[in-house]
N, C-alpha and C positions, 0 to 999 in steps of 0.2 A: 505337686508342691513347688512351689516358688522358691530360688535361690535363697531371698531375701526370708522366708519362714521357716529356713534348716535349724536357725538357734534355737528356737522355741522344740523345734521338735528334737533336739541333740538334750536339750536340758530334761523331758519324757523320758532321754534311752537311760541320760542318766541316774534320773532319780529310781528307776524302775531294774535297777542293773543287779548285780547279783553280790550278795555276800563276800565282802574280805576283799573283793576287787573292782569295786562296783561302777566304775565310770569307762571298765573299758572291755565295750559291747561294741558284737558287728553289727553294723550301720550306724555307730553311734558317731559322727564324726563333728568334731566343732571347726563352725565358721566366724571368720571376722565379716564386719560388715561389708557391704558389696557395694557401697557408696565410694564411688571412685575417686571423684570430684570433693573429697572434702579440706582437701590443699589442693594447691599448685603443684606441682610432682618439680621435685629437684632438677628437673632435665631442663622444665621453662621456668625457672625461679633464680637462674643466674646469668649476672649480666650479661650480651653477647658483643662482640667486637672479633676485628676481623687479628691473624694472626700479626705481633706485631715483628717489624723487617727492621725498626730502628730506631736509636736511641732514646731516652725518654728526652733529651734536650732537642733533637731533630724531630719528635712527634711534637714538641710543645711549637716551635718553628713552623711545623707541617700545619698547625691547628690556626693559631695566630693569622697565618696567610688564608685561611678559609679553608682548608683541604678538611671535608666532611669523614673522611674515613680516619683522618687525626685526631679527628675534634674530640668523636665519638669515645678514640682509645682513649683519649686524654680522660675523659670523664670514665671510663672505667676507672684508670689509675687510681682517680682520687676516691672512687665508691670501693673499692678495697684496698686503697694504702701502698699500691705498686710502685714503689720507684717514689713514691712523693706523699706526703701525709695524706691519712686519710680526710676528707674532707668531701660533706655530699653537698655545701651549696653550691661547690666549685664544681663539680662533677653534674650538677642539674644544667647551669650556667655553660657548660661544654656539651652535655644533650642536645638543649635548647638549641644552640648553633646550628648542629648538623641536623635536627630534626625536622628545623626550622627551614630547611637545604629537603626537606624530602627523606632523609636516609634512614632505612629501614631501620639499621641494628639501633642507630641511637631514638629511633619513635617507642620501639621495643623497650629498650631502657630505661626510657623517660616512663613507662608503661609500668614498669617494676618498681620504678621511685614512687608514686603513688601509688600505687597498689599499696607498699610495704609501709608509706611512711617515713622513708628516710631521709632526713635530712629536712621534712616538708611535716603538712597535715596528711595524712592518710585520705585520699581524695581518687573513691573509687570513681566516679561520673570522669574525671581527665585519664586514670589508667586505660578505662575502655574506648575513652576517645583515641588516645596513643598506639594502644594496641588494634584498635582498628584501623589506622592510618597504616601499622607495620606490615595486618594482616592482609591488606587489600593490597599491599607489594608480595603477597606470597611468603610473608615471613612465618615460618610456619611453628617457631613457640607461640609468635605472638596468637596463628588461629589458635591455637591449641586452648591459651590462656583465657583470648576471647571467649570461644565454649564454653569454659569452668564460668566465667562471668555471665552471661547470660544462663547459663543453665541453675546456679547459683542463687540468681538477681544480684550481683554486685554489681554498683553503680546503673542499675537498670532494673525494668521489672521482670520478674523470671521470667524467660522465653525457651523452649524446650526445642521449640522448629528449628530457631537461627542458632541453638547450640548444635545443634543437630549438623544443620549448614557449616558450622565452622571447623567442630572434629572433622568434618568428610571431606574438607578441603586439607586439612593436618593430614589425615590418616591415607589420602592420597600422595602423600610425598613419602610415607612412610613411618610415620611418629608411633609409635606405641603406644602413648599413652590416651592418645585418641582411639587408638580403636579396642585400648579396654575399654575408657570413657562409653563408647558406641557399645560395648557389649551392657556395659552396664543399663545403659538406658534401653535398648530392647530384652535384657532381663526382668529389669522394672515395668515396662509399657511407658517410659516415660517419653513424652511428645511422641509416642511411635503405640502400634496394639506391639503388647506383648508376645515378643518371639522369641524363644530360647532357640530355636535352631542358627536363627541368626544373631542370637548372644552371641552361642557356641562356637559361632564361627570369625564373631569379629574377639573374644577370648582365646581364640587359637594363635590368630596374625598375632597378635599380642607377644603370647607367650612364648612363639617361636622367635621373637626379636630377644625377648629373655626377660620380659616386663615380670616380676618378681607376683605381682599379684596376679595378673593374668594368668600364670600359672599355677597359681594355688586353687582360682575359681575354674579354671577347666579341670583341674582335678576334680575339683567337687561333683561338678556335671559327668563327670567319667562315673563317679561312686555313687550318684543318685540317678545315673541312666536321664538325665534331666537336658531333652535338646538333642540326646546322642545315645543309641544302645547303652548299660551298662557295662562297664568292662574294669575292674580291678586293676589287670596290669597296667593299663594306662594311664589310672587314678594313681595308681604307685610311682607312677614315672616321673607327673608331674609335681604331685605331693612332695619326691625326692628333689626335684630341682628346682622348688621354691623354698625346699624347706635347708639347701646348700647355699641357700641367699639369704636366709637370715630370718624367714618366716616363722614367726613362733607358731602359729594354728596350721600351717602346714608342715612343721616339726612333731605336734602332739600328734596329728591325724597317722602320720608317719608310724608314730609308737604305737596309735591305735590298729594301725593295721601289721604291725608287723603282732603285736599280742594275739590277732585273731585269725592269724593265717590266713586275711585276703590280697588277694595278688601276689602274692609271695609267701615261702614257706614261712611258719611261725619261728619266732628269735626272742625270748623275751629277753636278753640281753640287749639288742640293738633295741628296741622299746625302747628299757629302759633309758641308754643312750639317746636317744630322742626324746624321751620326757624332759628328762635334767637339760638339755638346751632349752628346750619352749619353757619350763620352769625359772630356767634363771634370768629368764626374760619376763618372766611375771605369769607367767598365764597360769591362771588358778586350776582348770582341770588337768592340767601338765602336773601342776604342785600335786594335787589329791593323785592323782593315779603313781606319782613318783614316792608319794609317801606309802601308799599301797603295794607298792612293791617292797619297799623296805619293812614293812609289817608283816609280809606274807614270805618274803625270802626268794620271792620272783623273780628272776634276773639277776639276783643282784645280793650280798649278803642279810640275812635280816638283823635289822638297826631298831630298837626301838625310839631310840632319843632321834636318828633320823625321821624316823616316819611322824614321831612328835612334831617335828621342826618343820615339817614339810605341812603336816596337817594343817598346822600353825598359821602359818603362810597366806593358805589356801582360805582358809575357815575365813581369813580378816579382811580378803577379796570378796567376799560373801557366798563364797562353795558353801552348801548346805551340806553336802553329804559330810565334809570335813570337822560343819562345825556339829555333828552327830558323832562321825570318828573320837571328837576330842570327848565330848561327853561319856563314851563309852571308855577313852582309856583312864579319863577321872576314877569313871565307879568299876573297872576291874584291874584298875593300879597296874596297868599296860606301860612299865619302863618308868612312871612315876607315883608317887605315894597317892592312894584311894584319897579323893579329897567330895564328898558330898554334895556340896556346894558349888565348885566351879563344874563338877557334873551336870546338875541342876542350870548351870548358867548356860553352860553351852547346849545341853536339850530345848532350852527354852528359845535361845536366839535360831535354833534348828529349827523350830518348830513356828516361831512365827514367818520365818522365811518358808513356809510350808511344808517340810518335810516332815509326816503323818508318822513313822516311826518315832523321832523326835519325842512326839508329843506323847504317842503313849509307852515310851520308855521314862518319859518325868511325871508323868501320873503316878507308873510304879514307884519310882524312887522317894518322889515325896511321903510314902509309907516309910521310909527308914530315914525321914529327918523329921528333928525337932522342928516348932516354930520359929525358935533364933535361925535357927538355919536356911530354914523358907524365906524369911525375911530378908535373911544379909544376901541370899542369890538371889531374890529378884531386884534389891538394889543394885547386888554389881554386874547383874545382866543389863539394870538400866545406865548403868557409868559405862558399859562395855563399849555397849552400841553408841551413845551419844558422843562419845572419847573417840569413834572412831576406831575402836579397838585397842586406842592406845593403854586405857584400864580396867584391863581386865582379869588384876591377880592380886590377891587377897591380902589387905591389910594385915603384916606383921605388928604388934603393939611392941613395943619393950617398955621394962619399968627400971 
């Protein structure tokens, strides 16, 4: 099984999971996507210039006279506001200078100014001309950036070989985010056959620099034996030190495995603890299994209006199992009043999202409604979904 088809198969563990806790099963582990390359990573997406020794009226002096490595900062200053308003035609205009001069950092610059659009038209065909000029001095965002762009097709038609070429000139000086890029593409077979051994291993260099996703995708390959034996503790390790950076699906997976006692003894308190991060970060199967625990009294007190709130959450993300949960506390008045109707609603939006219980739990139910009542939930299942979820609770009248 391929990195890239774990979702598909993690949404299997979940709809198939067990009673009252249902999303959190061994080997059930969810991934975000493995597309590396879908920004510029923060490390090549801010201006560079060299550090500055003096003042901004001595750099404007230094620039003025020609001095390229002036120019450059000068046109920093003004593309963030340093020392003097912000202003990017004046900052293109002090690029231009030194670029025009050959120098790297400001060919780099000028590279970001059209990439991004600031201050100009967004004009990827001169970002890659830019960042090519940077990259062929050994600038090594600029390879870095080059790769996203060819691999991409910005300002060019996708080329996978010369992304290829350009991460491995980055990832030879060091860059991490090349050589997750590089893992990514022999995870994929992309311009390369498919090789997870040597994903695994350009995901290692990665993760050892502390690339935050590189870490989370070597776990993954720890936990599916995928490229590498499998081994638990080690999926634990890295799971934990992507998931201390800020990783919401290396936070849930985290809760996932401490519930199931792999790699480490079981804790359903730290779970829980790991759910409620990747939850308040958004992630819907964090929300459903945190809501789970406050239903069940797992870890954690049992809360009915929490696990409510949590289902809530979940269900409007489009968790299926949650938008089943709600249905079932509708019709056995779980922390809130039996309401027939929004039961009905929520089975129904379960069940067209495919979950097969759903369906024949509102088969039953529609024996204990009226017509009016069939009718008003299948309209506010259809206000639910089309709102977006925003309406989806029952018209009060007053007279």
């Amino acid at each position: 099984m391929k990195t890239s088809d774990f979702a598909n198969f993690v949404l299997l563990c979940i709809k198939h999971g067990l009673a009252g806790f249902t999303a959190v099963l061994a080997m059930c582990f969810v991934l975000a996507s493995p597309i590396a390359w879908s920004t510029v990573q923060d490390s090549s997406s801010t201006f560079d210039h060299s550090p500055p020794q003096k003042t901004s009226l001595d750099i404007r002096a230094l620039a003025e006279a020609g001095n390229t490595s002036a120019q450059n900062q000068l046109g920093v200053m003004y593309s963030v506001g340093q020392g003097v308003p912000q202003n990017y035609q004046e900052a293109i205009q002090w690029f231009n200078k030194a670029a025009r001069q050959g120098d790297p950092l400001a060919e780099f610059n000028l590279g970001l100014i059209y990439s991004k659009g600031l201050g100009t038209h967004q004009n990827k065909p001169e970002a890659l001309k830019w960042f090519r000029k940077a990259a062929e001095q050994g600038h090594i965002k600029a390879q870095f950036n080059l790769g996203i762009m060819y691999e991409k097709g910005h300002g060019t038609p996708p080329n996978p070989q010369e992304a290829l070429k350009w991460y491995h000139k980055a990832e030879k000086q060091g860059d991490a985010g090349a050589q997750f890029n590089l893992g990514a593409m022999y995870e994929r077979g992309s311009g390369v056959s498919q090789d997870l051994k040597e994903a695994f291993k350009w995901y290692h260099k990665a993760a050892e620099q502390g690339h935050m996703r590189a870490q989370f995708y070597l776990a993954v390959m720890y936990a599916y034996g995928q490229g590498v034996p499998q081994n638990y503790h080690e999926a634990f390790k890295w799971f934990r030190l992507s998931a201390e950076q800020g990783h919401s699906k290396a936070q849930f997976n985290l809760g996932v495995m401490y519930s199931n006692s792999q790699g480490i003894p079981g804790d359903d308190r730290e779970a829980v603890k790991w759910y409620r991060l990747a939850a308040e970060s958004g992630d819907r199967a964090a929300q459903h299994n945190l809501a789970s625990s406050y239903a069940t009294g797992k870890g954690i007190p049992q809360d009915s209006q929490e696990a409510f709130k949590w289902y809530r959450k979940a269900a409007e993300k489009g968790e299926t199992l949650s938008q089943f949960e709600l249905g079932t506390i509708y019709l056995q008045a779980k922390g809130v009043n039996r309401d027939l109707v929004l039961a009905h609603m929520w089975f129904s939006i379960a069940a067209e999202n495919g979950n097969e219980n759903a369906l024949e739990r509102r088969e039953t139910l529609i024996k204990l409604m009226t017509p009016p009542q069939i009718d008003e939930a299948r309209q506010l299942k259809q206000d639910c979904v089309q709102s977006n979820f925003k309406e989806c609770s029952r018209k009060v009248w007053s007279f």
